[in-house]
Each structure stands twice: as structure tokens, then as C-alpha cells.
C-alpha positions as CSV (number, residue, x, y, z in Angstrom):
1,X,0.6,-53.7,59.2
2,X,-1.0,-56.2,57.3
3,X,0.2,-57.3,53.6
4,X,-0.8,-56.5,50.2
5,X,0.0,-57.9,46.8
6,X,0.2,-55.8,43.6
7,X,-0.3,-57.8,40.7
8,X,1.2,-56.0,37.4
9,X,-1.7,-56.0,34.5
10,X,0.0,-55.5,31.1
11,X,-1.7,-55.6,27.8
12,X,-0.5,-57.5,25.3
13,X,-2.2,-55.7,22.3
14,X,0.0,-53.1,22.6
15,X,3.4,-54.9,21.9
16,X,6.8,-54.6,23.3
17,X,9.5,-51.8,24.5
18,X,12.4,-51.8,22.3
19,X,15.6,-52.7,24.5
20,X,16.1,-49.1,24.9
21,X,13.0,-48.3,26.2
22,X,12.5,-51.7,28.8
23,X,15.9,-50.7,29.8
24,X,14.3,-47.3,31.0
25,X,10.8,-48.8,32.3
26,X,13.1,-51.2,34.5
27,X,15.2,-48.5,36.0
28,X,12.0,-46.6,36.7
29,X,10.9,-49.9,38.3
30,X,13.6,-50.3,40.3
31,X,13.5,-46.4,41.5
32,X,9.9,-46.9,42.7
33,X,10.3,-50.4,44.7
34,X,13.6,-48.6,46.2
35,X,11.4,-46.0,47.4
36,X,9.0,-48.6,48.7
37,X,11.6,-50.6,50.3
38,X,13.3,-47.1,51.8
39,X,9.7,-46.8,53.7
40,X,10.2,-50.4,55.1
41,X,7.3,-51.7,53.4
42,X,8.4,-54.0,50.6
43,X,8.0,-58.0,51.3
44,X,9.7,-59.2,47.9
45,X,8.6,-60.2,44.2
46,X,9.2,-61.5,40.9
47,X,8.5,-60.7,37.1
48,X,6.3,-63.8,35.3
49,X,7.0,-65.3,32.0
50,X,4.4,-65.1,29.7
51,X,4.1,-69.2,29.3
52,X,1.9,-71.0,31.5
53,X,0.0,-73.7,32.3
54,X,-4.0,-73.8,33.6
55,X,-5.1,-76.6,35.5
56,X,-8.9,-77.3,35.5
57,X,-11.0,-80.1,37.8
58,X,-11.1,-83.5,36.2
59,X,-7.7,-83.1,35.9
60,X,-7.8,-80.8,32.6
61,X,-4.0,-79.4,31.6
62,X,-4.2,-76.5,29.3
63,X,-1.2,-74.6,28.4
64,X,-2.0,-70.9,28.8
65,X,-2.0,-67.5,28.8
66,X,-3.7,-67.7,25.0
67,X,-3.0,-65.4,22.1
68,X,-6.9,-63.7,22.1
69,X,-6.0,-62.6,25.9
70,X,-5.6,-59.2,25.9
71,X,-4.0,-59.2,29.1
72,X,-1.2,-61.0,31.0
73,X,0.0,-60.7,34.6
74,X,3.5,-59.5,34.2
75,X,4.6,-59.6,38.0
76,X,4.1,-58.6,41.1
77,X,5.1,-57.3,44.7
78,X,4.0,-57.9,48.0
79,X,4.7,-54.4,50.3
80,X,3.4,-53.7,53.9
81,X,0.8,-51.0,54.2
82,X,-1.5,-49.9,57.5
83,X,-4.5,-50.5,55.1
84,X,-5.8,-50.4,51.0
85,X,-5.3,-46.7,51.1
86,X,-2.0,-46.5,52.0
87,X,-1.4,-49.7,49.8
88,X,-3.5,-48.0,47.0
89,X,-1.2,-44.8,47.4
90,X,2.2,-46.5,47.2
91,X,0.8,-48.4,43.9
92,X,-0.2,-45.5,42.3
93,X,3.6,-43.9,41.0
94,X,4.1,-47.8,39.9
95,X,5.7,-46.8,36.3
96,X,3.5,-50.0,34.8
97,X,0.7,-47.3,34.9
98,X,2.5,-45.3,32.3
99,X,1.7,-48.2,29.2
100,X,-1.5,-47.7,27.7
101,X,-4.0,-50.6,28.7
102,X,-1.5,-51.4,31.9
103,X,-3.2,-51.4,35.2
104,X,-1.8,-52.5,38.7
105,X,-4.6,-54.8,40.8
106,X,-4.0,-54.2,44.7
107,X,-5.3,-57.2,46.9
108,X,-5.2,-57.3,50.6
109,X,-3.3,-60.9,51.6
110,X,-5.2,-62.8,53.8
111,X,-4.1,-66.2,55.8
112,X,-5.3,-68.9,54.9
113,X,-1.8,-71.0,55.8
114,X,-0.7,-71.4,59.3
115,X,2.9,-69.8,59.8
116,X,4.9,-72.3,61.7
């Protein structure tokens, strides 16, 4: 099985849930990594604040993600999949796709660290 990240697009423009509603989008969340991890097939991840910080060569420190970005990486997951099409097909019921302007990037991880 190799290993795939799914990094959670969410747009910005298009303001925030109400408590009610992000209470909703989490448990739908939380349904569809359960069915991942019921498959065996999810790694782990994390939700991202939307504060940063963007480090450029000559040792350039900006603070980041900027107000005329559209778009902010809200999270991600990493899950086990035989290859992008399965990865592609357990992405696709991620309830982030329900927002307008929300999209869910799937990258295949590749090693570039050696595992002890």
C-alpha cells in the first residue's frame, strides 16, 4: 500500500459555519475518516489554524496566509490506498466537498527521509 495525503482546500470568501452548522460538518467529518479508518487505511491528521508564517531564502519571515488569499489549507489526512484511484475514491465523500469553493488535493507521499 503506499500513502497518500489529502490536503483540505477551503475558501475563505465564502465565510464561516455558524456553530450549529460546523458542529454538523465536524460530525460528518468524523463519520467519513471513521469509515476510512474501518477500511484500515487511515495514517492520522490534524486541522490547521489559519495563522502562519512563510519563510523565503535570504532568510525572509513573512507572516502569512494573507487576507487577498482566497484559499487556505484547512487540514489534512494521510490514509493508505493500493494507488491515486483508490486514494481519489475514498477522498471523494470527504464532506469538505460540500462548501462552495472547497476542494480536497490528493498527493501520493513519497520518501524522501530514511525510516530508522
Amino acid at each position: 500500500m503506499d500513502e497518500f495525503i489529502l490536503l483540505f482546500h477551503f475558501d475563505q470568501t465564502m465565510g464561516s459555519p455558524s456553530p450549529e452548522q460546523l458542529k454538523i460538518y465536524m460530525k460528518q467529518y468524523h463519520d467519513w475518516v471513521g469509515g476510512i479508518a474501518a477500511q484500515n487505511k487511515f495514517n492520522g491528521g490534524t486541522g490547521l489554524s489559519t495563522e502562519g508564517r512563510v519563510l523565503k531564502p535570504g532568510n525572509v519571515i513573512t507572516d502569512g496566509p494573507y487576507a487577498e488569499i482566497k484559499e487556505t489549507i484547512a487540514g489534512f489526512i494521510t490514509i493508505k490506498a493500493k494507488d491515486f484511484d483508490e486514494a481519489v475514491n475514498l477522498a471523494k465523500n470527504c464532506p469538505m466537498l460540500n462548501g462552495e469553493g472547497n476542494s480536497v488535493e490528493v498527493r501520493k507521499i513519497t520518501g524522501t527521509h530514511a525510516k530508522d
